[in-house]
C-alpha positions as CSV (number, residue, x, y, z in Angstrom):
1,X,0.0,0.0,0.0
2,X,1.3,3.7,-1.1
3,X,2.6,5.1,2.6
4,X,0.0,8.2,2.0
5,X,-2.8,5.9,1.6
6,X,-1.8,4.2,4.4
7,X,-1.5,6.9,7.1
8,X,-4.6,8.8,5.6
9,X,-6.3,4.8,6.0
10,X,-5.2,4.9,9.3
11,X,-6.0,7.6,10.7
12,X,-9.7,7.8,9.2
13,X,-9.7,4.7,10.8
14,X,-8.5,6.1,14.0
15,X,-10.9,8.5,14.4
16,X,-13.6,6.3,13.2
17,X,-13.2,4.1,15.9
18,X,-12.8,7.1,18.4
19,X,-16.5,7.7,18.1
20,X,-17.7,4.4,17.9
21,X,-19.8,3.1,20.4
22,X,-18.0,0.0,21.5
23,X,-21.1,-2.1,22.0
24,X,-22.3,-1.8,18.7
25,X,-23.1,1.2,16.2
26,X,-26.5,0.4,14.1
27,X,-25.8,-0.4,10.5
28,X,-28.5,2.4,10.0
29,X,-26.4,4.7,12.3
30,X,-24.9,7.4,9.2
31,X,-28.2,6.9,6.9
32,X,-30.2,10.2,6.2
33,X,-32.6,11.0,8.7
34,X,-35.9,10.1,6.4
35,X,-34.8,6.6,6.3
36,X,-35.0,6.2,9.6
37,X,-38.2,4.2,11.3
38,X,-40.4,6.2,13.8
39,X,-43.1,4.2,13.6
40,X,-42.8,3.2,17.5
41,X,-40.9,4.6,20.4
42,X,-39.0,1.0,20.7
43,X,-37.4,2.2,17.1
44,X,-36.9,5.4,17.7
45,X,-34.9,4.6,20.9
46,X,-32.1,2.3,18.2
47,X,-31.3,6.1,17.1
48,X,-29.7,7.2,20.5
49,X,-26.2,6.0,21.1
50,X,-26.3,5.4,24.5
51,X,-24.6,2.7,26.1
52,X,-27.3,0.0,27.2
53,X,-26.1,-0.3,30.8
54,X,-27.2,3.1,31.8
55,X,-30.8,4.5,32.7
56,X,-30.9,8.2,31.9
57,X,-33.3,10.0,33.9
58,X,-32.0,13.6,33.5
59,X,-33.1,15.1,30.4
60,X,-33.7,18.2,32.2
61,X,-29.6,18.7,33.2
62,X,-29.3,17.7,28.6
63,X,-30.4,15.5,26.2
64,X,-29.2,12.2,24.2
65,X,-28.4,13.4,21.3
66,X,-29.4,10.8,18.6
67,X,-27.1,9.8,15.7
68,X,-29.6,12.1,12.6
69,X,-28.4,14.7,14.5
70,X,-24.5,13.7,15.8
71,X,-24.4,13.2,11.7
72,X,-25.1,16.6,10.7
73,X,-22.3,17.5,13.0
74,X,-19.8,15.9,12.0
75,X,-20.8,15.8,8.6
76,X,-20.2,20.1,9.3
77,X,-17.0,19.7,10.7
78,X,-16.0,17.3,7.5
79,X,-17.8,20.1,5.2
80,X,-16.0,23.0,6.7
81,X,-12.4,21.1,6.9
82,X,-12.1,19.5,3.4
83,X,-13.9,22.6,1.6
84,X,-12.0,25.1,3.4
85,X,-15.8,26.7,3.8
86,X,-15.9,29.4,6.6
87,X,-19.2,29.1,8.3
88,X,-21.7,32.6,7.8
89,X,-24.8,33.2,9.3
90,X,-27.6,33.1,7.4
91,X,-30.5,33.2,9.4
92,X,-31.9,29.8,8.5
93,X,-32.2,28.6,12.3
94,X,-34.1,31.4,12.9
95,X,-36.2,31.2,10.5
96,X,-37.0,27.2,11.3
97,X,-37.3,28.1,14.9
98,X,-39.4,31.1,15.0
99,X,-41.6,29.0,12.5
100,X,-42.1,26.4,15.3
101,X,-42.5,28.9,18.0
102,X,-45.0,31.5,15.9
103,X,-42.9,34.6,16.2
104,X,-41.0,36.7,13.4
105,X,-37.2,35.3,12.5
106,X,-36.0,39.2,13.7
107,X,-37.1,38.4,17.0
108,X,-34.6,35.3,17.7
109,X,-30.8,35.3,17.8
110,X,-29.1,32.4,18.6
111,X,-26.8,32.0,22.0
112,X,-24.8,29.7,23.7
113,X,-27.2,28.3,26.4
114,X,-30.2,30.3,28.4
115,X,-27.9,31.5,30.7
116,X,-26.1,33.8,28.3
117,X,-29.6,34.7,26.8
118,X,-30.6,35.6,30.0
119,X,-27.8,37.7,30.8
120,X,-28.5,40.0,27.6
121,X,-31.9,40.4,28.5
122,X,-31.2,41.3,32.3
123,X,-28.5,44.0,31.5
124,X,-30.5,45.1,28.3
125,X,-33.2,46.3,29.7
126,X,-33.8,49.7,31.3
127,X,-33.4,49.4,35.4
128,X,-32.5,52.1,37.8
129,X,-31.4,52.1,41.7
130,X,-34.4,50.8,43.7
131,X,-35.7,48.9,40.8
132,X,-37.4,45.7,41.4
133,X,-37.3,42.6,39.7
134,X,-39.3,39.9,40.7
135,X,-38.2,35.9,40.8
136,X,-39.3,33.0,42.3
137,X,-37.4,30.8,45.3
138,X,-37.1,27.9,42.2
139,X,-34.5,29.7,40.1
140,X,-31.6,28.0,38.3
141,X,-28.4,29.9,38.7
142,X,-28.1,30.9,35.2
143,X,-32.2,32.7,35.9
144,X,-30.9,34.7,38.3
145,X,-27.0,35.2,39.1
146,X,-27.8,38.2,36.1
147,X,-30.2,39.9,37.8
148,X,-28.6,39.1,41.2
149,X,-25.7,40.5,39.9
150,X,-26.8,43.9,38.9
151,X,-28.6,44.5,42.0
152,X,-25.0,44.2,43.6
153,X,-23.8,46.4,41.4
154,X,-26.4,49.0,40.2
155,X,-28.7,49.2,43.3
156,X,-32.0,47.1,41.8
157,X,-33.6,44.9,44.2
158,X,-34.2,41.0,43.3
159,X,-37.3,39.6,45.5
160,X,-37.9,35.6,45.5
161,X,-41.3,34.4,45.8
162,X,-42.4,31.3,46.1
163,X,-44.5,28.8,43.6
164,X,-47.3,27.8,44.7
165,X,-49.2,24.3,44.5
166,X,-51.5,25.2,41.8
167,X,-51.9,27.4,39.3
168,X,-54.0,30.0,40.8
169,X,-52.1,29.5,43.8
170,X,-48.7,30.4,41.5
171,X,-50.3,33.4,39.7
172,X,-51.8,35.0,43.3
173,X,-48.5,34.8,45.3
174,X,-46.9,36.7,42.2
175,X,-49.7,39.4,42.2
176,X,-49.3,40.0,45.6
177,X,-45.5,40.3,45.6
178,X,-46.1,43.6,43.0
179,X,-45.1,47.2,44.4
180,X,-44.8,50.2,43.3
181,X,-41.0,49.9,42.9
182,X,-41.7,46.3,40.8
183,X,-40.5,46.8,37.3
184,X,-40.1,43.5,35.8
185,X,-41.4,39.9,36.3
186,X,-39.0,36.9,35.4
187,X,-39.4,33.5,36.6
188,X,-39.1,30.5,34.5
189,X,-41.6,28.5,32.4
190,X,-40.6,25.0,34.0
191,X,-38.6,25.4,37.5
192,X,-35.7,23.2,37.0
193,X,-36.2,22.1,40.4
194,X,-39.2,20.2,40.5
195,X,-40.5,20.6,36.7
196,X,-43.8,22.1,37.2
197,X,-45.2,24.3,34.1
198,X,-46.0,27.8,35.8
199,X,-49.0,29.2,34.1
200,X,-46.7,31.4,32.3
201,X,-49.3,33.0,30.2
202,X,-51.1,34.2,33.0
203,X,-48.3,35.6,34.6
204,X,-47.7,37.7,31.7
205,X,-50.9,38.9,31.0
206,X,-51.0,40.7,34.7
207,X,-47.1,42.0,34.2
208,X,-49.1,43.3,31.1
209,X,-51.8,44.9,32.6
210,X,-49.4,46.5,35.8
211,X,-47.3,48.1,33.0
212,X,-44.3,45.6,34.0
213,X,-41.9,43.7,31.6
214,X,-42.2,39.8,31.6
215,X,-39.5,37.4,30.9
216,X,-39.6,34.1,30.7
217,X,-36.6,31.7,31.6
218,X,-37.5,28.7,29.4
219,X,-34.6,26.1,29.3
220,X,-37.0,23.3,29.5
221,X,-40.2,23.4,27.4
222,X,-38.2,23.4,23.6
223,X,-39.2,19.7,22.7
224,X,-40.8,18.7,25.8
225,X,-44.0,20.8,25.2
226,X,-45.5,22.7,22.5
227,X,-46.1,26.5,23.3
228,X,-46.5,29.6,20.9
229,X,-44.6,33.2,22.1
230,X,-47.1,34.8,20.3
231,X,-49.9,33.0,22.6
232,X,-47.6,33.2,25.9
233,X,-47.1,37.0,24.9
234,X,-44.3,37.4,27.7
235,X,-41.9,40.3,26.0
236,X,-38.4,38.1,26.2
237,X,-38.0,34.6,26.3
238,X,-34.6,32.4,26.6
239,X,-34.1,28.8,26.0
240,X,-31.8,25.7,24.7
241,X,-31.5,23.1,22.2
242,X,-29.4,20.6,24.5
243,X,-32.0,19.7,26.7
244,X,-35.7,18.4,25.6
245,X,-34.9,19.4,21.7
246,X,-31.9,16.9,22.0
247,X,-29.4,19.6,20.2
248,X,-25.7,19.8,20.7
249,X,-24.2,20.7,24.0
250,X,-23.8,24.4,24.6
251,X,-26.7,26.0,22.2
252,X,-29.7,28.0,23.0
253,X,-31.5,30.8,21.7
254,X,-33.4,34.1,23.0
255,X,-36.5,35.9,22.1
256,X,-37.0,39.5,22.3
257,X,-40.7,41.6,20.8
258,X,-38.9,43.3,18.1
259,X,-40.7,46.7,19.1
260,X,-38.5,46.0,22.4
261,X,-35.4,45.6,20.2
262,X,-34.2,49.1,19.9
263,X,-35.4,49.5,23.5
264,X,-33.0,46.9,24.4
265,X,-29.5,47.9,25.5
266,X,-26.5,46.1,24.1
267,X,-22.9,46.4,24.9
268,X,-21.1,43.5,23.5
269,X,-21.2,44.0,19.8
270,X,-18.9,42.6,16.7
271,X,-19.7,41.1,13.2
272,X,-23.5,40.5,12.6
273,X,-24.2,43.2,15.2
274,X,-23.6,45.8,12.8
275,X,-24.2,46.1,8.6
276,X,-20.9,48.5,8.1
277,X,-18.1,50.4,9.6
278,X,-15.4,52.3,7.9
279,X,-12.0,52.4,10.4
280,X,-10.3,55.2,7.7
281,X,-12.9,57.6,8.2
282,X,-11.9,60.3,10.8
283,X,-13.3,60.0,13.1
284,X,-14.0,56.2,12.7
285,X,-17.4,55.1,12.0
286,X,-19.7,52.4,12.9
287,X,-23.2,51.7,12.2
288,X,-25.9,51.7,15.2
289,X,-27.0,48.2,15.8
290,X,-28.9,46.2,13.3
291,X,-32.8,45.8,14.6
292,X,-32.8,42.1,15.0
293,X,-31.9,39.8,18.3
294,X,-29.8,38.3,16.0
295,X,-27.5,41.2,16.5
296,X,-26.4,39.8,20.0
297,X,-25.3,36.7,18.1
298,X,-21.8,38.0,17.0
299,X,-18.5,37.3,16.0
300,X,-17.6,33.5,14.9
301,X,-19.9,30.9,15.6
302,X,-19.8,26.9,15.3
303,X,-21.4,26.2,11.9
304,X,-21.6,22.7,12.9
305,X,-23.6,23.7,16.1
306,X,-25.8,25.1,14.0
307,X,-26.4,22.2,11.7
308,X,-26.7,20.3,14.9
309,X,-29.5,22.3,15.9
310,X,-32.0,22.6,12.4
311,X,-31.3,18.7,12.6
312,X,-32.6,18.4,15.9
313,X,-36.1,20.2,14.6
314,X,-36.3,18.2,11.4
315,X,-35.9,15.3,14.0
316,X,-38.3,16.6,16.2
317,X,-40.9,17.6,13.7
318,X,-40.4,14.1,11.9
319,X,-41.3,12.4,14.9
320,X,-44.3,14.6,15.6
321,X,-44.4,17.3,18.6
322,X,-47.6,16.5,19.4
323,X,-46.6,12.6,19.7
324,X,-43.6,13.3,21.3
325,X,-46.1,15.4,24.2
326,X,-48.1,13.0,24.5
327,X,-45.6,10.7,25.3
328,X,-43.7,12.6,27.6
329,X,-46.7,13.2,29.8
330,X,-47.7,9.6,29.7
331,X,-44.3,8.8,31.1
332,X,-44.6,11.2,33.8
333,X,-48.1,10.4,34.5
334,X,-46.7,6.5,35.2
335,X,-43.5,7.5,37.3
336,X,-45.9,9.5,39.7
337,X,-48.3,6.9,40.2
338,X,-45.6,4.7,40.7
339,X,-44.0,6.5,43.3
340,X,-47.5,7.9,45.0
341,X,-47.6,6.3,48.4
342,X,-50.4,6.1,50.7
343,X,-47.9,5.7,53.8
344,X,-46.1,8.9,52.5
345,X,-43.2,7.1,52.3
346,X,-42.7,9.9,49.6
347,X,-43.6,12.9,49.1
348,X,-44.1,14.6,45.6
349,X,-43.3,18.5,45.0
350,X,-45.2,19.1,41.9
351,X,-48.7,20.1,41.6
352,X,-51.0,17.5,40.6
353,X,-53.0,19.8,38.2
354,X,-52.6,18.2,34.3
355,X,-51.7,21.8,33.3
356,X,-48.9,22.2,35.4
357,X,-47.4,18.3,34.6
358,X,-44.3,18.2,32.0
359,X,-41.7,15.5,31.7
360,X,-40.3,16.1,34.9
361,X,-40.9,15.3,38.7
362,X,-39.3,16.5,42.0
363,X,-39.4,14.0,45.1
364,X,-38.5,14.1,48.9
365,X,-38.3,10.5,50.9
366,X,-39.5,11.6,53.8
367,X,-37.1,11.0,56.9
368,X,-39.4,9.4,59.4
369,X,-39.7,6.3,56.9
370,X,-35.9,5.4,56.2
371,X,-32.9,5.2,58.5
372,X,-30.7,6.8,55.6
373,X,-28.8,10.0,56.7
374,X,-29.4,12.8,53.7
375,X,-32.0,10.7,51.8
376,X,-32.5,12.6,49.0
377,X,-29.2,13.1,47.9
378,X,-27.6,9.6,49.0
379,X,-30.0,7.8,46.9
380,X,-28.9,9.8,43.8
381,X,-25.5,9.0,44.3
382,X,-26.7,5.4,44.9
383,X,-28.2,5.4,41.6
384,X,-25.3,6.7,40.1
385,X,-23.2,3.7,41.0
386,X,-26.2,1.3,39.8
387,X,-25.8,3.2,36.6
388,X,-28.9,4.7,36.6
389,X,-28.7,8.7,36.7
390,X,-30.8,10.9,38.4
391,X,-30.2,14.9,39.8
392,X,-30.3,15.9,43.1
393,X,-31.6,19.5,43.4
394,X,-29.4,21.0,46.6
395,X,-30.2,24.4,45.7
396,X,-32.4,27.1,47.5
397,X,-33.0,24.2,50.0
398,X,-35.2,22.2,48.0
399,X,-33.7,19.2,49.0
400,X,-35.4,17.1,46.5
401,X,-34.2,14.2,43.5
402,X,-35.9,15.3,40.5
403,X,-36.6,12.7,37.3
404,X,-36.9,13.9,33.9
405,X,-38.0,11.3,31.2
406,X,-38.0,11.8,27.8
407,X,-39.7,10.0,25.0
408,X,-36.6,7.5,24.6
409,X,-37.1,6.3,27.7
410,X,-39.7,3.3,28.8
411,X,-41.7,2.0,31.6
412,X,-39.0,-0.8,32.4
413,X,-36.5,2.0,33.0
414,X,-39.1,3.5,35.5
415,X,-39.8,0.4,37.3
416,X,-35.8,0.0,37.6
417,X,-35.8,2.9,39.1
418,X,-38.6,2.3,41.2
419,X,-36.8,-1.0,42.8
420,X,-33.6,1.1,43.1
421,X,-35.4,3.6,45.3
422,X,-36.9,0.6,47.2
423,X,-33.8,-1.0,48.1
424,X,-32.1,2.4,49.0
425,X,-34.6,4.2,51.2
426,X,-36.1,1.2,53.0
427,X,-34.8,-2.3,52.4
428,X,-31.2,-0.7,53.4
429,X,-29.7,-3.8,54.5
430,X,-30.0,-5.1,50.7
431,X,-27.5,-2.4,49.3
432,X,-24.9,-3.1,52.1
């Protein structure tokens, strides 16, 4: 063999076999996403590479990503490499996205995750000393440290209030938490703490009729449930492809009403942020802003993140959104019953309202009925090592495991986890 041939062979090879599973890649693994069968959730699952020996119950911390959508990565970073073909942005995810979500392609730019989204809304938007912003006492880090962070600095004040059990329980402790100073509501669509779907469009309809902003932190609902900005009405929105849309790893997006566009202050600006500048004129010039979200979007950008994420709504609209609801809601509606106990052996955070129940469900065994010290968070570690992963929410003092399952997962996985819990919390001595 020609030595060339050889060490391009070879390495190909190489790096073949770096990214394939080692218990088995599907001959159907590389074929174009059309081919694939959705005809039953058994098949769908064959088009998620992971290994058979663990039980993923965290979809809300990211999702599997299955292999139509790995493909158009790679087959992005193979584009770009042996074409020598520098990525631009053209506006086509916005265009598929704000299709889904019933809003104009101007109105979405495209981020890292919700946390950076979040970030440009919370320092873009018009706040003095004394300010207030409210929250709720369910925030993620990445909802909050923004806001948090300019009341440190600039003076606004950041007031947590809790959710409430229902509904009208949710919408009534907000209402009464508005003052005079209150300027802006922003509490997320799904907690990730527990999972419970807020009545978000509620809540924006009275920051409406106050006069107040709303924003919506929504890292969960993309691909777990179908909602419409238009419908929720809330004036900014941020959210992520990694999670229930099953994107790539570190992409989200942000919605802003593009009447609130020029309202919105931006600081970090670069290519895409701007049509023209002219460094030779004297003094130099730059233009003002460009009028779309995508503006915050600037500079370089992974091309094959993008790719990653318009396959993840062709796979996602292939399958069917509605299906894929359905689904998710009939998992979650079994992993409850399983784990409703008359002898409140355990006790469920979530509200049992069907409008309030996603894909994912917060927990608490409750002390008196186990003799295991920290329950909640020993029997996620526990899990761990039985390969089946969970998350333990530590924060705010919630205290709580939470289980998010998506369509890929199955009933068997749930009972697993079921007789894992068992054995944990009170048949200790069969774990020892």
């Amino acid at each position: 063999m020609d030595r060339k041939k050889f060490i391009k062979t070879g390495v190909s090879a190489a790096i073949a076999s770096s990214f394939s599973p080692s218990w088995g890649k599907p001959e159907n693994a590389g074929d174009p996403m059309d081919t694939y069968d959705v005809s039953n959730w058994e098949k769908i699952r064959q088009a998620f590479p992971l290994k058979p020996n663990i039980t993923f119950l965290n979809n809300g911390t990211m999702g599997i990503t299955p292999y139509p959508v790995l493909n158009a990565i790679t087959e992005s970073f193979s584009h770009i490499a042996e074409n020598a073909a520098y990525p631009h942005h053209n506006n086509q995810l916005e265009t598929q996205l704000a299709t889904l979500l019933g809003c104009l392609p101007e109105e979405i730019g495209i981020t890292k995750n919700v946390s950076e989204g979040i970030n440009h809304i919370a320092w873009g938007i018009p706040l003095k000393s004394g300010d207030e912003v409210l929250i709720t006492q369910h925030e993620h880090i990445g909802g909050c440290a923004a806001w948090m962070r300019r009341a440190q600095l600039e003076g606004i004040r950041v007031t947590a209030v809790p959710i409430g059990s229902t509904p009208d329980e949710c919408l009534s402790l907000i209402a009464r938490s508005i003052s005079p100073k209150t300027k802006v509501i922003a509490v997320p669509h799904i907690p990730c703490t527990t999972g419970q779907v807020l009545p978000v469009k509620e809540i924006c309809a009275l920051a409406r009729e106050k006069g107040l902003i709303s924003v919506l932190d929504g890292a969960h609902p993309l691909g777990m449930i179908q909602f419409n900005l238009r419908d929720i009405d809330c004036d900014y929105y941020a959210g992520c492809f990694h999670k229930w849309m099953l994107g790539p790893i570190g992409s989200g997006w942000m919605y802003m009403k593009k009447d609130l566009i020029d309202k919105t202050r931006i600081t970090h600006v670069a290519a895409y942020s701007v049509n023209a500048f002219d460094m030779s004129a004297v003094p130099p010039q730059m233009d003002m802003p460009i009028l779309e979200a995508s503006r915050y979007a600037y500079g370089s950008f992974s091309g094959p993140h993008i790719a990653g994420c318009k396959a993840a709504l062709d796979w996602y609209q292939q399958i069917g959104p509605a299906r894929i609801e359905d689904r998710i809601k009939q998992l979650n509606t079994y992993l409850r019953n399983t784990l409703e106990d008359p002898h409140g052996k355990v006790k469920i955070l979530n509200a049992k309202d069907p409008s309030s129940q996603g894909a994912q469900l917060g927990f608490q065994i409750t002390p008196e009925h186990t003799t295991q010290k920290d329950p909640n968070q020993g029997f996620v570690n526990f899990a761990r090592k039985n390969g089946l992963i969970l998350r333990y929410v530590g924060e705010n003092k919630v205290d709580c495991v939470r289980v998010s399952t998506h369509y890929y997962n199955n009933e068997t996985e749930i009972d697993r986890f079921f007789e894992l819990l068992k054995d944990y919390a009170w048949n200790p001595a069969s774990n020892r």
